[in-house]
C-alpha positions in Angstrom: 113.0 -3.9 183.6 111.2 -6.7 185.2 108.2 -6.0 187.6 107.7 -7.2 191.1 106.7 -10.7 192.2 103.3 -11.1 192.7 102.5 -13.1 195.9 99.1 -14.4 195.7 99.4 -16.8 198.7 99.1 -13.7 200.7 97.8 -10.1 201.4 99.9 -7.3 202.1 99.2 -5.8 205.4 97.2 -2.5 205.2 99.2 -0.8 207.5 102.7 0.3 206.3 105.7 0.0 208.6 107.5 3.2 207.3 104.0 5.4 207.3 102.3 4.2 210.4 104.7 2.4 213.1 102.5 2.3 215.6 99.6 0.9 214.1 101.6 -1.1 212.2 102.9 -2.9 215.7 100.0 -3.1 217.1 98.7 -5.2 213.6 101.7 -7.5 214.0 100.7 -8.2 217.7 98.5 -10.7 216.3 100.6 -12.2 213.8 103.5 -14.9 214.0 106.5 -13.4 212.1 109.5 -14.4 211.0 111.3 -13.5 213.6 108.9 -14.7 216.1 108.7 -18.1 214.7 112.5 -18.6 215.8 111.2 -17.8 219.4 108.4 -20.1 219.1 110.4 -22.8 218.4 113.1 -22.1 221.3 115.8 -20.7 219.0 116.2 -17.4 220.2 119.0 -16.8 222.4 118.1 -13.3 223.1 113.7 -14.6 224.4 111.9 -17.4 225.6 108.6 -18.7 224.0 107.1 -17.7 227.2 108.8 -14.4 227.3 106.9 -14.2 223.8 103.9 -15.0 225.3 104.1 -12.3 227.9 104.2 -9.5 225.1 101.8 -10.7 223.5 99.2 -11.0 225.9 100.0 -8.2 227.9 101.9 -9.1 231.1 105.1 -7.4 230.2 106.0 -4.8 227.9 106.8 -5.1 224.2 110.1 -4.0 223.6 110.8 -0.8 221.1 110.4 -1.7 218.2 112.1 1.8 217.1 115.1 1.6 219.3 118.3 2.9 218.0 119.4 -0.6 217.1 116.3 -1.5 215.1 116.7 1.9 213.3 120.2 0.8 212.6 119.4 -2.5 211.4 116.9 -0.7 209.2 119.3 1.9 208.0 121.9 -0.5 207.1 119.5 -3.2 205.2 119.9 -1.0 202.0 123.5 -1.2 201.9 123.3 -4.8 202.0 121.0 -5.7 200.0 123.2 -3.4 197.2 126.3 -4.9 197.9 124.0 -8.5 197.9 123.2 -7.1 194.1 126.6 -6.3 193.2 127.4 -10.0 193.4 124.2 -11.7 191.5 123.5 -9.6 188.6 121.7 -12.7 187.2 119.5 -11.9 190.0 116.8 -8.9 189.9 116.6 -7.4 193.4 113.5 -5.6 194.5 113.7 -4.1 198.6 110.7 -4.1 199.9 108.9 -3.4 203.7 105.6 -4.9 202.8 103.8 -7.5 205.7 102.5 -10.2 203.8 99.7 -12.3 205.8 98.7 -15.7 204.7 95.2 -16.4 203.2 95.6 -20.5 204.6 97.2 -19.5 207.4 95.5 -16.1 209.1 98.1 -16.0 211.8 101.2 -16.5 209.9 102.9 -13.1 208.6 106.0 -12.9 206.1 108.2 -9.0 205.9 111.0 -10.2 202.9 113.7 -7.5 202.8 113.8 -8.2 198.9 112.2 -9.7 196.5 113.9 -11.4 193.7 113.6 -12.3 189.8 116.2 -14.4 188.3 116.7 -13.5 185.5 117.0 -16.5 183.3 114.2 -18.0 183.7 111.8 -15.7 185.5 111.4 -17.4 188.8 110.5 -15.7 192.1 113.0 -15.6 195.4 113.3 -13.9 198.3 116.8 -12.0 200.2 117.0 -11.5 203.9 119.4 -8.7 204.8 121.6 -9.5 208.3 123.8 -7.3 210.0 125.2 -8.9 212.8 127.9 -8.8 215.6 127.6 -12.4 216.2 131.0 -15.0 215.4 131.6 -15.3 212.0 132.2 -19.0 212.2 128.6 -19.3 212.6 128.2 -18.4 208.4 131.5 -20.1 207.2 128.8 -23.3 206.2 126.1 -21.7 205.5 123.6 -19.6 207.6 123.1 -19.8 211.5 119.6 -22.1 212.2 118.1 -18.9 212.9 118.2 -17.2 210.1 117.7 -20.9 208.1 114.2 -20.7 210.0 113.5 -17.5 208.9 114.0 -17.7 205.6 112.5 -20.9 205.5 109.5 -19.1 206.7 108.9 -16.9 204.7 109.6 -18.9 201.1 106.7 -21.6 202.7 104.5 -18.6 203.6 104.8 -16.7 200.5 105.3 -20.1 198.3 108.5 -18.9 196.8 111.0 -21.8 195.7 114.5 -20.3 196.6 116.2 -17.5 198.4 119.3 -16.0 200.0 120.5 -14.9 204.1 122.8 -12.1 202.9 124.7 -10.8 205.7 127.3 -8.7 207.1 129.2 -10.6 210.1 131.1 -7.5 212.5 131.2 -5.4 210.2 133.3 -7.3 207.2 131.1 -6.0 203.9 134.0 -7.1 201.7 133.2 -10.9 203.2 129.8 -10.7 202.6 128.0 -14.1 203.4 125.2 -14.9 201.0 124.1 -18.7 201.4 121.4 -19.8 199.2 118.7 -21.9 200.3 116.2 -23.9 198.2 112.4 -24.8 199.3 113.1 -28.5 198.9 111.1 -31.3 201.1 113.0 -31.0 204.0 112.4 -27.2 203.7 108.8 -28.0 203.6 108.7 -30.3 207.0 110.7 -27.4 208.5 108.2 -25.4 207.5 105.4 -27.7 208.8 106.8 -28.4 211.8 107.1 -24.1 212.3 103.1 -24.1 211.7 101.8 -26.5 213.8 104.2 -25.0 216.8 103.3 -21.4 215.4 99.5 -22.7 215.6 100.1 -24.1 218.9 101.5 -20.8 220.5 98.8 -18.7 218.7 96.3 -21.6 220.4 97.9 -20.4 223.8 97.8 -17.0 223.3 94.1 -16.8 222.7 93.3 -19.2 226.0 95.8 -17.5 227.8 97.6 -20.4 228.8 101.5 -19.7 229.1 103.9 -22.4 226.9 106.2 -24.4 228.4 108.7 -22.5 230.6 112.7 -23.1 229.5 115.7 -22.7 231.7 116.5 -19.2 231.7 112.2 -18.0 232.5 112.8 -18.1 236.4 113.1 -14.3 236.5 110.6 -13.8 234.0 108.0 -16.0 235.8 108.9 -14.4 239.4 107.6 -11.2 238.0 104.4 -11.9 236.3 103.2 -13.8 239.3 102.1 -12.9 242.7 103.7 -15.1 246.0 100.0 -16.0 248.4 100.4 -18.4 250.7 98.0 -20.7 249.0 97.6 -24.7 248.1 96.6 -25.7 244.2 96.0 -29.0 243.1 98.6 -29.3 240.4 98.5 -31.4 236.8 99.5 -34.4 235.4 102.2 -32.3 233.8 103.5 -30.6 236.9 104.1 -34.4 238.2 106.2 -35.0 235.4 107.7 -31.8 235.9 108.6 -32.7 239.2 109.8 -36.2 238.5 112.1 -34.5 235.8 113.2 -32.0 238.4 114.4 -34.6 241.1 116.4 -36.7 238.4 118.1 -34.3 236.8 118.6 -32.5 240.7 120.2 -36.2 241.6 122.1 -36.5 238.5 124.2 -32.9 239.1 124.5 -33.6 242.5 126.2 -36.9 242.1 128.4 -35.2 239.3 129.5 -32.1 242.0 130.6 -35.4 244.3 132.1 -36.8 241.5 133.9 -33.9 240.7 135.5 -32.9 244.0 136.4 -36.7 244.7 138.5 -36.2 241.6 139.6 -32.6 242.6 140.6 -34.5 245.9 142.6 -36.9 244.2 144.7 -34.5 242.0 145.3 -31.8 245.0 147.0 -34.4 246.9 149.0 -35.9 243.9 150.0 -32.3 243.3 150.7 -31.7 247.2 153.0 -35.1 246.6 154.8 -33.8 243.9 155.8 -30.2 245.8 156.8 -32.0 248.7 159.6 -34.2 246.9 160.6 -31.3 245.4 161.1 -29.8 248.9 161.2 -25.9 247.3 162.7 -26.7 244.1 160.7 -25.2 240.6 161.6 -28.4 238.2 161.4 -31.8 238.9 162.7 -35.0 236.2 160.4 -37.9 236.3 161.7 -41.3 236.0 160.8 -40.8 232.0 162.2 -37.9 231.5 159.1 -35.8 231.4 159.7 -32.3 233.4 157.2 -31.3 236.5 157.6 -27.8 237.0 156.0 -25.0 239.8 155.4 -21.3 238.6 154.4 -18.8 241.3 151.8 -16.5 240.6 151.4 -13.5 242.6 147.6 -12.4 242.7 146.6 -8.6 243.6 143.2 -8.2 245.2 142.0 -4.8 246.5 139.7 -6.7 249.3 142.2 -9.6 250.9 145.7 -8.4 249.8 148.6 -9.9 247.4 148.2 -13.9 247.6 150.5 -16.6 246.0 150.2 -19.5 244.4 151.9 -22.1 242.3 150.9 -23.8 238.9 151.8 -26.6 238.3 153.1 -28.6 235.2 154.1 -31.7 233.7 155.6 -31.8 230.1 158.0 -34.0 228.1 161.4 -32.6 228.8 162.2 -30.4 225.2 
């Protein structure tokens, strides 16, 4: 049997996740994961950069870490990476749940689900196990830019040349998706690009200065600050911020006018088209094409039954 990769672009983390969770968590506090780099760089649906930043330096909770659904996730990673086995017996697979932390990059940290060994000619790779609700569609090319990130990650961190997303999309293991990905060159600007915004936020973190805010932080910024009747001289930044906020304000405004000028226009065309019909549910234009009127009857517990009509206009079948 082949042994382990060695990774000697990195030391594993001291602290174990399985023996110690706590102090392993507060360890990682420091470090820029692979999961977190996807939140850096704004690709996180579920959290902000700034919401990132508020864990990190203490103005909001961290979330569980040991929650039911990161137990899960943990549980089923296993059975994934076994099934991942089943189909690449050229590959070796090795689980692991060590943190790897970069010698270059003190701030950058890497936690592979498996290592690999192909076995023809020896060579290194790396499997991340996913078990995810999310659409399926997402996987049918390849992996979601997520999980690309992460995975590009930690093959730049931990200077392995290829590896695999293996995952298991609502629950489907018999469709198991299993994109490969290479550590090509435009892997490694990806994975440039992650540093220097990984470096960045670690840079912000450390001066406590928050990141740029993005369009769903409104709530999140409400709460970590406190409303004083007070006057601040603002930045060079805020002026563009402002400036930004006034255009884009102007541009959906005029669209809402545009848009109910429009809605204007088609009521009345549709108020035309009732009227000549005078009560009557089908109508035969001129070309033939059939305008028809279905009532709909609407039930609402607050105002009562209300009726309408929908309207529409088809070629005549």
């Amino acid at each position: 049997m082949t042994s382990k990769p060695v990774i000697e672009s990195c030391t594993a983390l001291d602290v174990n996740r399985d023996e110690n969770l706590e102090e392993w968590k507060e360890a990682r506090k420091k470090l820029i994961g692979s999961s977190d780099i996807v939140t850096v760089m704004n690709l996180n649906r579920w959290k902000t950069p700034l919401e990132l930043w508020c864990e990190r330096t203490g103005k909001v909770e961290t979330p569980d870490i040991d929650s039911k659904a990161a137990k899960y996730g943990r549980l089923v990673e296993p059975a994934i990476l076994e099934l991942f086995a089943d189909e690449h017996p050229e590959l070796e697979v090795f689980p692991t749940n060590e943190t790897y932390v970069s010698k270059e990059h003190k701030f950058a940290s890497a936690t592979p689900d498996a290592l690999l060994i192909r076995r023809e000619d020896a060579e290194a790779g790396i499997a991340e196990a996913k078990h995810t609700a999310g659409n399926i569609a997402e996987w049918e090319d390849g992996a979601p830019t997520y999980a690309h990130i992460q995975l590009v990650w930690q093959l730049g961190l931990l200077c392995i040349p290829f590896g695999y997303v293996a995952a298991v999309v609502q629950g489907k293991a018999n469709d198991l998706k299993d994109p490969s990905f290479e550590f090509d060159a435009v892997a490694s600007d990806v994975f440039n690009q992650c540093l220097e915004e990984a470096q960045g936020f670690v840079n912000c973190i450390e001066a406590d200065i928050p990141p740029e805010a993005s369009a769903g932080d409104k709530k999140l910024i409400q709460n970590i600050v406190e409303h004083r009747e007070e006057t601040r001289l603002m930045s060079a930044e805020a002026q563009a911020a402002a400036e930004k906020y006034l255009e884009a304000r102007a541009k959906r405004l005029s669209i809402e006018k545009d848009v109910q000028f429009q809605k204007d226009i088609e009521d009345q065309a549709q108020n035309a088209l009732m009227l000549e019909l005078f009560g009557a549910d089908t109508g035969v234009l001129p070309d033939g094409r059939m305008v028809r009127f279905k009532k709909v009857e609407r039930k609402s517990y607050t105002v009562g039954e209300s009726v309408q009509y929908r309207m529409s206009i088809k070629d005549n079948e």
